[in-house]
C-alpha positions as CSV (number, residue, x, y, z in Angstrom):
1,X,-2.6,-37.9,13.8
2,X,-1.7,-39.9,17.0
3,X,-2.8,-39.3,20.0
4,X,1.2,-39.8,20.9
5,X,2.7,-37.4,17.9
6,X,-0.1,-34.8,19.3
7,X,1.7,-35.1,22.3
8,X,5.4,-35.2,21.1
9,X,4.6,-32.0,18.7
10,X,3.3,-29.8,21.7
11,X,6.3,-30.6,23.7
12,X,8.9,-30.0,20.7
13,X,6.7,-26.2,20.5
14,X,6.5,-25.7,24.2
15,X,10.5,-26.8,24.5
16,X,10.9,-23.8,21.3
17,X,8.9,-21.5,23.2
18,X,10.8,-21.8,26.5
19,X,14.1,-21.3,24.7
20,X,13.1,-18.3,22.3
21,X,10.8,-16.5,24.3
22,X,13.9,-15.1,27.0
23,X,15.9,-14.8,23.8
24,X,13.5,-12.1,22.3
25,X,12.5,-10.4,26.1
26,X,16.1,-10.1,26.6
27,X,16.8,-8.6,22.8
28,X,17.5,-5.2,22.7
29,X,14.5,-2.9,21.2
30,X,15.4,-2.0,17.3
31,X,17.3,1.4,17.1
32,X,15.2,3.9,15.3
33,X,15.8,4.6,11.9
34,X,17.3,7.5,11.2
35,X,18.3,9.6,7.8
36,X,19.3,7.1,5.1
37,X,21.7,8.3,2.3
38,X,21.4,6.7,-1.1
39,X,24.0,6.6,-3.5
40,X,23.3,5.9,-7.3
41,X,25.5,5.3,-9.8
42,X,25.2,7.4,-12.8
43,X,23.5,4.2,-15.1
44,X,21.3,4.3,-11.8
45,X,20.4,7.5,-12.1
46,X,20.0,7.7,-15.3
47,X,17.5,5.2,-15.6
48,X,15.6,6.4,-12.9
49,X,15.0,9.5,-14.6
50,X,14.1,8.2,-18.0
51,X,12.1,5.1,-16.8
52,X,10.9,5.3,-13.3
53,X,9.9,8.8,-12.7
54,X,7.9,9.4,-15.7
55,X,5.5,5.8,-15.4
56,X,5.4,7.4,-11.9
57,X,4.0,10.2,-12.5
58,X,1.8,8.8,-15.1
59,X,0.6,6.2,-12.8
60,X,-0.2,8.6,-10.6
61,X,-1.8,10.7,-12.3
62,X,-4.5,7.9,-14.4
63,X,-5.3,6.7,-10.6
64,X,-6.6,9.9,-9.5
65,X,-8.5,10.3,-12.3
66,X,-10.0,7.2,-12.3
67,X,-10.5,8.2,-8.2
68,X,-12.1,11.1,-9.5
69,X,-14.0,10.3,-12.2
70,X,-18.0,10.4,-12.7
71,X,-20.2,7.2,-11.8
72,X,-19.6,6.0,-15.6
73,X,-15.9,5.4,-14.8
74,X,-15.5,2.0,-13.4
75,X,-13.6,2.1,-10.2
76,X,-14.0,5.7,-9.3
77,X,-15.8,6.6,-6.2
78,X,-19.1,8.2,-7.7
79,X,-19.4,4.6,-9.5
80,X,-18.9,2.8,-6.1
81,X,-21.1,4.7,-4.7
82,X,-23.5,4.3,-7.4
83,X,-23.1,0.9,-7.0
84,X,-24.1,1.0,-3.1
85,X,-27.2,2.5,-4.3
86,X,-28.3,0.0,-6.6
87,X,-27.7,-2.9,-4.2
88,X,-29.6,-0.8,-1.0
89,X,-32.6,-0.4,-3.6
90,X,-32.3,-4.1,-3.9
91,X,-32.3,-5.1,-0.6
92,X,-28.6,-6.1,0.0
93,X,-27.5,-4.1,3.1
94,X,-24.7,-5.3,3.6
95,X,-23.2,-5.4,0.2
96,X,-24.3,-1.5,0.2
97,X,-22.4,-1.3,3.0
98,X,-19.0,-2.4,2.4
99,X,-19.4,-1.0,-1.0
100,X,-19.4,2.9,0.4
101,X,-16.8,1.6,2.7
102,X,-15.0,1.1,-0.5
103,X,-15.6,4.3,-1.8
104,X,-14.1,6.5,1.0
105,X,-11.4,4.3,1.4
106,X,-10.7,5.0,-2.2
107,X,-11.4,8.4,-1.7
108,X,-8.7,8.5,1.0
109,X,-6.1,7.7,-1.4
110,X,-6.0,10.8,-3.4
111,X,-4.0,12.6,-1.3
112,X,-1.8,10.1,-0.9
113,X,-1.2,9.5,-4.7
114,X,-1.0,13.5,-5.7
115,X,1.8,13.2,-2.4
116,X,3.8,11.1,-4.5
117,X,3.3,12.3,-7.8
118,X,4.9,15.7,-6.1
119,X,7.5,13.3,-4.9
120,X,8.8,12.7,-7.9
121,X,8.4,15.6,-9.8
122,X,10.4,17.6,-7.1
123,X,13.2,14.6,-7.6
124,X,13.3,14.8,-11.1
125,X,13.6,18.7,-11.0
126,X,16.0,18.8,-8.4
127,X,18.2,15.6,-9.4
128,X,17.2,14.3,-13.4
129,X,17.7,18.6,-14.4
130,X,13.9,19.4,-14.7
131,X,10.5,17.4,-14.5
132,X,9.8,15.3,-17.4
């Protein structure tokens, strides 16, 4: 690239900058969010009940037993962990490292999934007429 288009390209972003930036300091800060309503049509509804909810819940439910599992289930903590061990006995720090990182990052998201599995099975018992 030219020494010339160099130029003409920081002026074109500088002249952008100059007109945008009092543009956003001026704006107005977003409005909180508050309660949102959702409406759902009956076919909406329907196939939220029948489709979604349940591979929800399954979902769900295979993660955190995967999360859980023992150090022979690939991709559970105990076999991250695992893992770490094996490349600390060979020598590999750092690999050891971010591998335990892994694991209680992973670990973490339990709580998080079982939240959302309870989610939806409070939904579908209070809106689909029972969990399913």
């Amino acid at each position: 690239m030219s020494l010339t288009r160099k130029f003409a390209a920081a002026g074109c972003l500088a002249a952008c900058l100059a007109v945008a930036a009092p543009a956003i300091a001026s704006a107005d800060p977003a409005p909180t969010p508050g309660p949102i309503t959702v409406t759902l049509s009956a076919d909406q509804a329907q196939f939220l009940c029948t489709k979604r909810l349940p591979k929800v819940q399954e979902r769900t439910k295979k993660l955190v037993a995967r999360i859980n599992g023992d150090e022979n289930t690939r991709g559970s903590t105990k076999w991250l962990q695992a893992r770490a061990q094996k490349e600390k006995a060979a020598g590999r720090t750092t690999t050891a490292q971010l591998l335990t990182e892994r694991a209680s990052r992973r670990a973490g998201q339990v709580d998080k999934l079982n939240q959302i599995n309870q989610w939806a099975t409070d939904f579908s018992a209070k809106y689909c007429g029972g969990s399913k």
